[in-house]
SESEKE-793043 format. One record per residue: residue in one letter; x, y, z of N, C-alpha, C in turn. Coordinates in steps of 0.1 Angstrom, whole numbers, padded with zeros to 4 digits, always signed. Example, Ala and Ser with C-alpha at 12.3 -4.5 7.8 and 13.67 -1.06 7.14 Angstrom:
a+0132-0057+0078+0123-0045+0078+0132-0033+0078/s+0128-0022+0071+0137-0011+0071+0129+0000+0079/
//
This chain:
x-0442+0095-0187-0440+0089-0173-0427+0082-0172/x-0422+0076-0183-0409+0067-0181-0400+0074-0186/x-0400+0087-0192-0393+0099-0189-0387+0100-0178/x-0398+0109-0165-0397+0114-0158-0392+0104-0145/x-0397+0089-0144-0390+0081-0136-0375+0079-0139/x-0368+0077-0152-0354+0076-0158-0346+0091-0152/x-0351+0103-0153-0347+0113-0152-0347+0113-0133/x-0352+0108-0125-0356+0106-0114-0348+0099-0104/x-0346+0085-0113-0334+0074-0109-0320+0081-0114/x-0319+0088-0123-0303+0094-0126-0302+0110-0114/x-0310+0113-0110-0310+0120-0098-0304+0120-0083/x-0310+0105-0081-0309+0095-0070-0295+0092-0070/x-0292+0084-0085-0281+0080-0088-0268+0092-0084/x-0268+0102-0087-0260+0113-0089-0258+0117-0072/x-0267+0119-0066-0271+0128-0054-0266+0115-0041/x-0261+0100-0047-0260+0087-0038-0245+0088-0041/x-0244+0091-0053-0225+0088-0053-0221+0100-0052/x-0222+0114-0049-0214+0127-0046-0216+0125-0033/x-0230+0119-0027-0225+0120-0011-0215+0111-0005/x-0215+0100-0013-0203+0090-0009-0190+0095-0013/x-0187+0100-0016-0175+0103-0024-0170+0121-0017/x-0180+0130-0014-0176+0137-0005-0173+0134+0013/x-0181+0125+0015-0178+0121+0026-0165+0111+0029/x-0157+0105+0016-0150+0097+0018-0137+0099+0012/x-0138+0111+0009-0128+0120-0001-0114+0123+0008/x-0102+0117+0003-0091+0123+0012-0080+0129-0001/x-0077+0143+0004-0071+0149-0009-0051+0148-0007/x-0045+0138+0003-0033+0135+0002-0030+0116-0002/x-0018+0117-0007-0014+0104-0013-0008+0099+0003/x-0002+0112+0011+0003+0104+0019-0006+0106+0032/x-0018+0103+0032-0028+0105+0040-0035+0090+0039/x-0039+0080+0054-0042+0070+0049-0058+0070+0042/x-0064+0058+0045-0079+0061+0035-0084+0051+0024/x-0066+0048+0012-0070+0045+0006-0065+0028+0005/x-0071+0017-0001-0064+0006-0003-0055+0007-0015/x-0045+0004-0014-0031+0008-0025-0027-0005-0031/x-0032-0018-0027-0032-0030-0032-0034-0032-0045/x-0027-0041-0049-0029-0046-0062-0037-0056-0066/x-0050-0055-0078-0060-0063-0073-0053-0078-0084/x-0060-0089-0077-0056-0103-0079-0060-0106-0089/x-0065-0112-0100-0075-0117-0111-0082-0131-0106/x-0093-0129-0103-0104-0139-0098-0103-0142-0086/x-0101-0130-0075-0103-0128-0062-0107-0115-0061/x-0116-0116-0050-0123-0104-0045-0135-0097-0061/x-0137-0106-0065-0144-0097-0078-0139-0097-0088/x-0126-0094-0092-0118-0089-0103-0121-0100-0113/x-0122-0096-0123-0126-0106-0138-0121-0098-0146/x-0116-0108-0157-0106-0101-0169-0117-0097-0176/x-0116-0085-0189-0124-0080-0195-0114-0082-0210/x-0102-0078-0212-0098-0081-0227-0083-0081-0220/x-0073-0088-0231-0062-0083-0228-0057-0087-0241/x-0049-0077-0245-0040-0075-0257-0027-0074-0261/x-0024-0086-0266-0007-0091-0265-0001-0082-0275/x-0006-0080-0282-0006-0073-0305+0006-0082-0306/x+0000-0098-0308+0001-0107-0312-0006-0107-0331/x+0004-0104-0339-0006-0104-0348+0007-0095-0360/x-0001-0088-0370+0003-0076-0381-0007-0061-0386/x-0013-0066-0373-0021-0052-0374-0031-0052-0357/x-0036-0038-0357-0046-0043-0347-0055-0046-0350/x-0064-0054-0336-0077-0061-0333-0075-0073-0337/x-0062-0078-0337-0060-0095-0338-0058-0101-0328/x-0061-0115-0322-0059-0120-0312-0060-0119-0304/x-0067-0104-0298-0074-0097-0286-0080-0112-0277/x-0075-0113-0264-0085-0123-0256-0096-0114-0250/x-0106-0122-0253-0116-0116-0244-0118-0122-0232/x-0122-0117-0217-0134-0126-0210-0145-0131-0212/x-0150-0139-0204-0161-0150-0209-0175-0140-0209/x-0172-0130-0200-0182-0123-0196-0185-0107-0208/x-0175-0109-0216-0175-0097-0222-0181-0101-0239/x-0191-0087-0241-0204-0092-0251-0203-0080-0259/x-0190-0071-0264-0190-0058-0271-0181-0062-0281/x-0177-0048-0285-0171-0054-0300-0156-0059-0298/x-0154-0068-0305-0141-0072-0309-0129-0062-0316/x-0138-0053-0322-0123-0046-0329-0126-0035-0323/x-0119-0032-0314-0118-0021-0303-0111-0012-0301/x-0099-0013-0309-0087-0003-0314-0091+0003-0328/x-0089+0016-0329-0084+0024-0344-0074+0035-0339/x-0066+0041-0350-0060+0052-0348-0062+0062-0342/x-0054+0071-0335-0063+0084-0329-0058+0095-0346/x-0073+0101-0341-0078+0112-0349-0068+0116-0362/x-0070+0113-0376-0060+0120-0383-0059+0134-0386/x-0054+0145-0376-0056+0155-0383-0040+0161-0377/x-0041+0177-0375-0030+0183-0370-0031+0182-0354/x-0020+0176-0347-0023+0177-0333-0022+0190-0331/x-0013+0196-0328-0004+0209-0324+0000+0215-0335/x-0005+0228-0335-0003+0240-0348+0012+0246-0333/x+0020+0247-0347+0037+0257-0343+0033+0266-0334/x+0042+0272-0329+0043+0278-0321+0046+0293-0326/x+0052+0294-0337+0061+0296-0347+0049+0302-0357/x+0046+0310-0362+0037+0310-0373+0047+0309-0384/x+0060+0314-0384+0069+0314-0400+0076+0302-0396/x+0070+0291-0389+0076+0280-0388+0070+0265-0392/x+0060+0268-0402+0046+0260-0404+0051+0240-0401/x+0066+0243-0405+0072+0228-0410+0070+0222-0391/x+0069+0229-0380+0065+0227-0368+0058+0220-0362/x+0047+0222-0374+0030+0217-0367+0032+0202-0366/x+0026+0196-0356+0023+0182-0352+0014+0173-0354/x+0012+0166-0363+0000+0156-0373+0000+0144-0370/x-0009+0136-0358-0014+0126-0361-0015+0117-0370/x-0009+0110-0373-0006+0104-0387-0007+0088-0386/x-0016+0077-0392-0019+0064-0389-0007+0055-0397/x-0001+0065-0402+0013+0061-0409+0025+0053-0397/x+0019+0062-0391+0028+0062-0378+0026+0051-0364/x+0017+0041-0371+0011+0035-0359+0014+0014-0366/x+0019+0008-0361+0023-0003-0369+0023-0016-0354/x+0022-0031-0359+0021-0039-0350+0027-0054-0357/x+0039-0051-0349+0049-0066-0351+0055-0069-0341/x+0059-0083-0341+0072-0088-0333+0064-0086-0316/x+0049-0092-0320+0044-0088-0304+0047-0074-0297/x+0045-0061-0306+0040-0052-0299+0039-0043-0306/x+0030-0033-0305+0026-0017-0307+0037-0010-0306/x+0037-0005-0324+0052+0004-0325+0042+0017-0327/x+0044+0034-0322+0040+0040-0325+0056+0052-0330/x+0058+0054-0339+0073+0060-0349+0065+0079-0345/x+0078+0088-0347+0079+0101-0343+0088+0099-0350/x+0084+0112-0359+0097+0111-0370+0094+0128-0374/x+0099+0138-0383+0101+0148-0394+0103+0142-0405/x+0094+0147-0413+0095+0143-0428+0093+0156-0437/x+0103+0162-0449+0099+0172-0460+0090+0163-0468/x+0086+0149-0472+0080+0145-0484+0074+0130-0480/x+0065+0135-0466+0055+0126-0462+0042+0122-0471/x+0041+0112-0472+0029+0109-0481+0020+0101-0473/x+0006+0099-0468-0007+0093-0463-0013+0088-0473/x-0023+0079-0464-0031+0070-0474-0045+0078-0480/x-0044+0088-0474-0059+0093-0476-0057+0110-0477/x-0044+0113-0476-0040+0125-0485-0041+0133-0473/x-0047+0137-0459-0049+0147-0454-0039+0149-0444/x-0022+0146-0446-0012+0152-0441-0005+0162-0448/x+0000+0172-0449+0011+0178-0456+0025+0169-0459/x+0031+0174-0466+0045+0166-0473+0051+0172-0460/x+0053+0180-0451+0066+0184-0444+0058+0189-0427/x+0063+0184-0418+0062+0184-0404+0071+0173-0399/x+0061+0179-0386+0065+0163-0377+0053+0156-0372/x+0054+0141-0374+0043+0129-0378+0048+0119-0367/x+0034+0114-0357+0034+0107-0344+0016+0103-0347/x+0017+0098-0340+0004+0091-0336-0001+0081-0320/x-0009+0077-0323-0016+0073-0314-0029+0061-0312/x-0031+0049-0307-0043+0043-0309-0051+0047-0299/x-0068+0042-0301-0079+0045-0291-0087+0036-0293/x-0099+0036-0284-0111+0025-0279-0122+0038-0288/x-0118+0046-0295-0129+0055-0298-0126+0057-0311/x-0136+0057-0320-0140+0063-0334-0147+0076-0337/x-0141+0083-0345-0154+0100-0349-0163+0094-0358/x-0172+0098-0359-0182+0097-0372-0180+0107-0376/x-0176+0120-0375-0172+0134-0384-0163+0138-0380/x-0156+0134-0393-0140+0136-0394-0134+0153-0389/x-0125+0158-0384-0120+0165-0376-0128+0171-0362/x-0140+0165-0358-0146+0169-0345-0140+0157-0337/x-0132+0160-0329-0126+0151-0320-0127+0151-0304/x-0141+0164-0298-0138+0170-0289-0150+0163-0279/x-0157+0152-0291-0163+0148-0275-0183+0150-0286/x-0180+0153-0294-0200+0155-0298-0196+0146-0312/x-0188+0139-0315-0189+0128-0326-0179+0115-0323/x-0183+0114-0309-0171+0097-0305-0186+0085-0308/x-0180+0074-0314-0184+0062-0312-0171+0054-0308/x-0184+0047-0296-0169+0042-0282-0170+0030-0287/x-0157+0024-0289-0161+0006-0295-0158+0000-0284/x-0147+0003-0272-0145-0003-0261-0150+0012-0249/x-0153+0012-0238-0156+0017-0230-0162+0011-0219/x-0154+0018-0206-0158+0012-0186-0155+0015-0181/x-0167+0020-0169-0159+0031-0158-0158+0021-0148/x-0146+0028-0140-0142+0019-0128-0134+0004-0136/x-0125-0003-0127-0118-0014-0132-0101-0010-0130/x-0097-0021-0135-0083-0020-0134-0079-0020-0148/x-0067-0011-0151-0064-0010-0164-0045-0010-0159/x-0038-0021-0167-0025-0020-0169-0016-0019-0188/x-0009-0014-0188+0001-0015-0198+0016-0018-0194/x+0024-0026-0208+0033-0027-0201+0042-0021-0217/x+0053-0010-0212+0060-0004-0223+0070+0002-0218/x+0077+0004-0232+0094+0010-0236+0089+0025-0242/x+0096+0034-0235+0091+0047-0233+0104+0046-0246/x+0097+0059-0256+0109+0065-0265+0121+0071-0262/x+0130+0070-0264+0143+0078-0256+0149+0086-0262/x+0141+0100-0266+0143+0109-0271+0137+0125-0268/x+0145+0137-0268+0140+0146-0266+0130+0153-0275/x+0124+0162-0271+0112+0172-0276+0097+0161-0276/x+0097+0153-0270+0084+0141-0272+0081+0132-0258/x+0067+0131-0255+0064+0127-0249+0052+0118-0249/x+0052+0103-0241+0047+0095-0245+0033+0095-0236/x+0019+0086-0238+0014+0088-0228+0003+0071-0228/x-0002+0071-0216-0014+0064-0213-0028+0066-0206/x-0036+0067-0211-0043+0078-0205-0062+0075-0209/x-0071+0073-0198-0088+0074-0198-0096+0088-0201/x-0106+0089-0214-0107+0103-0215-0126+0099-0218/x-0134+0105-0213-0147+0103-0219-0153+0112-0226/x-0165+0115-0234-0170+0118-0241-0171+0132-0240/x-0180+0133-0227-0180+0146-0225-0173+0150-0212/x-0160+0151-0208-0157+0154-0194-0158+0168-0199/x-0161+0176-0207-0163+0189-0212-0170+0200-0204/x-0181+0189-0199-0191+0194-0189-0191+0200-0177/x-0191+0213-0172-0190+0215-0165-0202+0217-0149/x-0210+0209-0153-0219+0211-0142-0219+0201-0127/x-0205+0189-0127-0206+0179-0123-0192+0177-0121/x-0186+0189-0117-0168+0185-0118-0166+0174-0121/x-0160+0166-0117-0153+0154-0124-0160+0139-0129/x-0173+0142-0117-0186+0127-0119-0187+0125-0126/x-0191+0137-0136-0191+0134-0154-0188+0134-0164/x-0172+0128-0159-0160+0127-0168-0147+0128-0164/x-0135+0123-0164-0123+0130-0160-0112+0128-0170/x-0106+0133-0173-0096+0130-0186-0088+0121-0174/x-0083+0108-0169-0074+0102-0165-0061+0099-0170/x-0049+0104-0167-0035+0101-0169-0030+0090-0166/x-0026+0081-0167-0023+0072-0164-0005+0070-0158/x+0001+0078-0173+0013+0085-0173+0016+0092-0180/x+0026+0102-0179+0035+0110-0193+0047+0110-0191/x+0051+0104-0202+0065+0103-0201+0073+0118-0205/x+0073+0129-0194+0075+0137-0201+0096+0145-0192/x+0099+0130-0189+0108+0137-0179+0123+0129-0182/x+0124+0132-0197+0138+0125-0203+0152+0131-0191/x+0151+0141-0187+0157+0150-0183+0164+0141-0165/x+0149+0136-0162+0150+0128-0154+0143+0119-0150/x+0150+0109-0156+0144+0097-0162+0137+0088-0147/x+0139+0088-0136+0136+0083-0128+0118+0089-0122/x+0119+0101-0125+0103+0104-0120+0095+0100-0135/x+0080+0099-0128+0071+0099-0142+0058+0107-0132/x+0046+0118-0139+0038+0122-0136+0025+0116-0140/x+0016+0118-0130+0002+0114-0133-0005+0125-0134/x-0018+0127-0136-0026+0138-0138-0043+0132-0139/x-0047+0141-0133-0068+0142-0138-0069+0156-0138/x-0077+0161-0148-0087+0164-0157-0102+0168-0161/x-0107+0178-0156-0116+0179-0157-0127+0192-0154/x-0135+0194-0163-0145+0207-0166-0138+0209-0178/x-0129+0203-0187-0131+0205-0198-0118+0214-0200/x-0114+0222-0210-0097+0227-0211-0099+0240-0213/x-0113+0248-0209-0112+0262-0209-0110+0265-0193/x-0116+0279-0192-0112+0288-0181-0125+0278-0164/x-0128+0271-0170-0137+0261-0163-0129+0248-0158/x-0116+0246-0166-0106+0232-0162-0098+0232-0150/x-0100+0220-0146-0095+0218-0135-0085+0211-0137/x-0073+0210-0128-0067+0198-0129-0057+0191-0116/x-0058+0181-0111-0046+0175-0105-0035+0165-0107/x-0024+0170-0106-0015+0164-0110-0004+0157-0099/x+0005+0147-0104+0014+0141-0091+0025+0142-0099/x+0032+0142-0097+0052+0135-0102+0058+0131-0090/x+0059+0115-0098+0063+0108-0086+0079+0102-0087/x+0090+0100-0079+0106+0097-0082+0106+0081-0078/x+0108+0075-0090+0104+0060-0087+0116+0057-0084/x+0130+0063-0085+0143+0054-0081+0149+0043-0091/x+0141+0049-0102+0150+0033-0109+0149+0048-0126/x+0154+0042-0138+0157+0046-0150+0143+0038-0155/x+0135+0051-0156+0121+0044-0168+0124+0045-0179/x+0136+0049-0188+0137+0050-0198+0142+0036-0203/x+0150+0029-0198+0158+0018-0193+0149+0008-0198/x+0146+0002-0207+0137-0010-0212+0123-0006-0205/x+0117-0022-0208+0099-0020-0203+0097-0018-0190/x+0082-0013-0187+0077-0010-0170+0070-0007-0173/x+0060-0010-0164+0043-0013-0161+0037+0001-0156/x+0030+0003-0159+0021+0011-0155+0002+0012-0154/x+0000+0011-0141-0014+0008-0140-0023+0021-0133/x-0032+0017-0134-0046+0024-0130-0055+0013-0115/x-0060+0017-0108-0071+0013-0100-0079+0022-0104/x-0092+0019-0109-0101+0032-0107-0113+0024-0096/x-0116+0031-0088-0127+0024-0080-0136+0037-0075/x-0151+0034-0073-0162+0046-0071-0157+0056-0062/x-0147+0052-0056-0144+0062-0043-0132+0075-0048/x-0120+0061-0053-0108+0073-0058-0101+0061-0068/x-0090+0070-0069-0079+0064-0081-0064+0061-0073/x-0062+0052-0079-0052+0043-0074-0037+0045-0085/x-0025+0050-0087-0019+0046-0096-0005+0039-0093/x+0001+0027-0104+0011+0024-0099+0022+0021-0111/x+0034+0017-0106+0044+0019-0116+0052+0004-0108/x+0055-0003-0122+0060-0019-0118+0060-0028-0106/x+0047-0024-0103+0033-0025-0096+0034-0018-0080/x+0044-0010-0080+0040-0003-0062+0033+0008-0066/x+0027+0012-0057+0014+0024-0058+0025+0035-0057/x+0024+0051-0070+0031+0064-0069+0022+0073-0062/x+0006+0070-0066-0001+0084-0062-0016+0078-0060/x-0022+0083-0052-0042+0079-0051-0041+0092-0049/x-0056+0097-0054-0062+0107-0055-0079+0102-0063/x-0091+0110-0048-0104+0112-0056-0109+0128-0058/x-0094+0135-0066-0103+0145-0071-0108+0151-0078/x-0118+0158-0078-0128+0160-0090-0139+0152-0083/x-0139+0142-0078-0149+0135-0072-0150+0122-0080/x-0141+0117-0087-0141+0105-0097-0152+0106-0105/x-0147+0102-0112-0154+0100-0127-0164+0086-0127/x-0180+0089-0126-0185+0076-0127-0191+0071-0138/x-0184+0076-0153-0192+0074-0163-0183+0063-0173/x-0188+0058-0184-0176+0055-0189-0163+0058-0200/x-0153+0052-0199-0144+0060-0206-0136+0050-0215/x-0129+0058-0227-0124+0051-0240-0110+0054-0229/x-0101+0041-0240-0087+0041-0236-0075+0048-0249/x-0067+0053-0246-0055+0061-0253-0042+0057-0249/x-0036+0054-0260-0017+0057-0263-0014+0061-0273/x-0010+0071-0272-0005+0081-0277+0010+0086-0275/x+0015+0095-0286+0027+0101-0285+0025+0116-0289/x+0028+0121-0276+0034+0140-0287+0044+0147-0288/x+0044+0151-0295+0059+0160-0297+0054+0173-0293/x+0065+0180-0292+0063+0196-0289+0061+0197-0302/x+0057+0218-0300+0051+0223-0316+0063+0236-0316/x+0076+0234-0313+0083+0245-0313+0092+0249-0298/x+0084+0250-0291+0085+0253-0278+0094+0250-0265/x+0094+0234-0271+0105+0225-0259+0096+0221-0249/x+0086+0222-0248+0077+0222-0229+0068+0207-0235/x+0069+0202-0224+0057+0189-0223+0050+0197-0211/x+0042+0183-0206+0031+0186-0195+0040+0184-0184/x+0036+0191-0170+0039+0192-0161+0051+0198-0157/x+0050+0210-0165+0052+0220-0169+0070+0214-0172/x+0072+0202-0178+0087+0198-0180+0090+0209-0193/x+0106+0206-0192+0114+0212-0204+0116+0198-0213/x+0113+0198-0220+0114+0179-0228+0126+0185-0237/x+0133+0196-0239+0138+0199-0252+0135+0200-0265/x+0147+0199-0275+0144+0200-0292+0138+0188-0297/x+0128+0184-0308+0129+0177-0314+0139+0172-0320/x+0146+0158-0321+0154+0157-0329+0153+0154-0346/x+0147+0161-0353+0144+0162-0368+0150+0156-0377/x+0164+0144-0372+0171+0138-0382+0170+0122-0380/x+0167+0125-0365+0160+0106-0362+0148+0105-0361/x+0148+0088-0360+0135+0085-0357+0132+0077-0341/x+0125+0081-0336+0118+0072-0320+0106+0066-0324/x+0111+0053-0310+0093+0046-0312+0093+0042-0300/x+0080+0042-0300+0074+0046-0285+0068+0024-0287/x+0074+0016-0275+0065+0004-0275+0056-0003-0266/x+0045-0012-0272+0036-0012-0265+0035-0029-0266/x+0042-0032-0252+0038-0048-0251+0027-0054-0249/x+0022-0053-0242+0003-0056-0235-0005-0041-0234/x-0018-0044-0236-0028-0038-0224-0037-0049-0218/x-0039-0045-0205-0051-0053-0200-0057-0048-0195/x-0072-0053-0192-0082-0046-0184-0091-0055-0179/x-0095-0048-0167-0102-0060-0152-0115-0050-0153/x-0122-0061-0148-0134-0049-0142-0138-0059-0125/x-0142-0052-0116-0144-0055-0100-0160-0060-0106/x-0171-0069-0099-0183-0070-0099-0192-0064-0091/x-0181-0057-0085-0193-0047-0071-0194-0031-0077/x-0187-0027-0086-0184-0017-0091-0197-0010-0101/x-0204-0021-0113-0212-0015-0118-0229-0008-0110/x-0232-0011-0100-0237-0006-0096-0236+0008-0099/x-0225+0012-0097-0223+0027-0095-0219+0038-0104/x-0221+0030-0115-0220+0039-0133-0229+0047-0135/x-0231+0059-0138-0236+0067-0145-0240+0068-0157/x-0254+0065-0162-0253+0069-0181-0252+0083-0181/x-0238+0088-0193-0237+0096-0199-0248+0110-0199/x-0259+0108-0198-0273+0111-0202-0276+0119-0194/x-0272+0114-0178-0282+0119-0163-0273+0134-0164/x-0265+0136-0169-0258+0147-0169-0259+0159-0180/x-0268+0171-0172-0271+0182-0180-0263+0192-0182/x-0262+0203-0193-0253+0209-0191-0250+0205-0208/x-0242+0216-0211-0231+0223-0228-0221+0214-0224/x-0210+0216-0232-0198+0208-0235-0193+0225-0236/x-0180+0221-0230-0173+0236-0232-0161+0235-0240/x-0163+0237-0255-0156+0237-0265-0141+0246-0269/x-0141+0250-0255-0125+0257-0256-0112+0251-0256/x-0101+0252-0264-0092+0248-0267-0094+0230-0271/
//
């Protein structure tokens, strides 16, 4: 019986927020609809949830919490150690692109993430090759089985849907790589719920050395086979993002997404139908695997294989609204495979 009432109320739940959200859905940035404001901290709802100076010599030091927040303290680990990007190149193996926790370090008040080529790279736990190219990335998520990274072995140490999410960083200033900040949940794999139950969120990609003045956003979702969806923005901010630090934020709210850049709003968009579940946080760096191409469909160029870039990370912070949880989704109300393509 307490089955079938759980399964009943995630029905309700499901069938309450797609009708709000199709009814309220506008699919232009320059269409009005949306509030584009920047929210306040302890007006209208907004309450701090963590914020992270990397104040410290490693992460998960000095993290502030809110008064209100009751989850784990060590909320950061490395993203995934394995090969990001296999070459493009098969007789070019020295190509492939490896995740490497080597690559991830915290001083001088901020998150250094290093892109480098190495012939005679060495790891702490052996599973890089001596020769590629080695970047990395932190996350709010842990695997419990090492190389399943796709969403059926995450433990979430931080995770929240809806809220405000800012960073403040120095993009690397180098070709063939691209930096990123970005919301991804467990299973946005799913394809039974376009985006409700799940959306990979972009926050940004720094994928536009070429021209340094735009930066793109992007969502995500049904997962990265012949079922994925995606929308994307590139927006021309008028100034050199390459050019020292600049902010980059998120609104997520039940209705749509909000994004903005040294704090004026570039793009809103609710599609997919927003994501009401919750989601781990990412920064990350990638290099191309041969190719020259980032996302959105840019030419990023060559790797440069004789230097080194670092991508930095001054703050993150994160808000959550109090009118907002109402409208979360457990993971669970959502049936349906994970679509394990690419």
């Amino acid at each position: 019986m307490k089955k079938r009432i759980a399964i009943l109320l995630c029905v309700l739940m499901l069938f309450s927020s797609t009708f709000v959200l199709v009814s309220c859905k506008d699919d232009s940035f320059d269409k009005k609809g949306y509030d584009l404001s920047l929210p306040v901290l302890g007006e209208d709802g907004w309450y701090l949830v963590f914020q992270d100076d990397f104040d410290g010599d490693a992460l998960n030091e000095n993290i502030v919490f809110g008064e209100n927040y009751n989850g784990n303290t060590e909320i950061w680990t490395t993203s995934p150690h394995s090969v990001r990007w296999e070459s493009d190149d098969k007789n070019k193996p020295e190509q492939n692109v490896y995740w490497c926790p080597e690559a991830v370090s915290v001083s001088d008040g901020t998150l250094q993430i290093r892109s480098f080529y190495s012939s005679d790279h060495v790891c702490s736990d052996g599973l890089c090759p001596s020769q590629g190219r080695f970047t990395g990335g932190i996350e709010t998520r842990a695997l419990t089985e090492a190389g399943n990274d796709k969403g059926t072995s995450d433990e979430l140490l931080f995770s929240q849907a809806f809220g405000y999410f800012e960073v403040r960083v120095k993009f690397p200033d180098a070709t063939g790589l691209w930096s990123a900040f970005w919301l991804q949940s467990s299973n946005m794999r799913k394809t039974g719920a376009e985006g409700v139950d799940g959306t990979e969120i972009d926050v940004f990609e720094s994928a536009f050395i070429k021209h340094p003045e735009k930066i793109g956003h992007a969502l995500l979702w049904n997962g990265y086979g012949e079922y994925g969806q995606v929308d994307d923005f590139v927006t021309d901010t008028g100034k050199n993002l390459y050019d020292g630090y600049h902010t980059f934020a998120l609104k997520w709210t039940p209705l749509y997404y909000v994004f903005y850049v040294d704090g004026q709003p570039t793009w809103a968009s609710a599609a997919g139908g927003v994501s009401h579940v919750r989601e781990f946080l990412r920064l990350t760096v990638e290099i191309d695997a041969g190719d020259g191409y980032g996302p959105h469909g840019q030419r990023i160029g060559k790797f440069d294989e004789e230097s080194e870039s670092v991508f930095y990370v001054d703050y993150v912070k994160v808000w959550q609204n109090s009118g907002y949880s109402q409208y979360e989704i457990p993971d669970e109300c959502f049936a349906g495979e994970l679509d394990m393509t690419n």
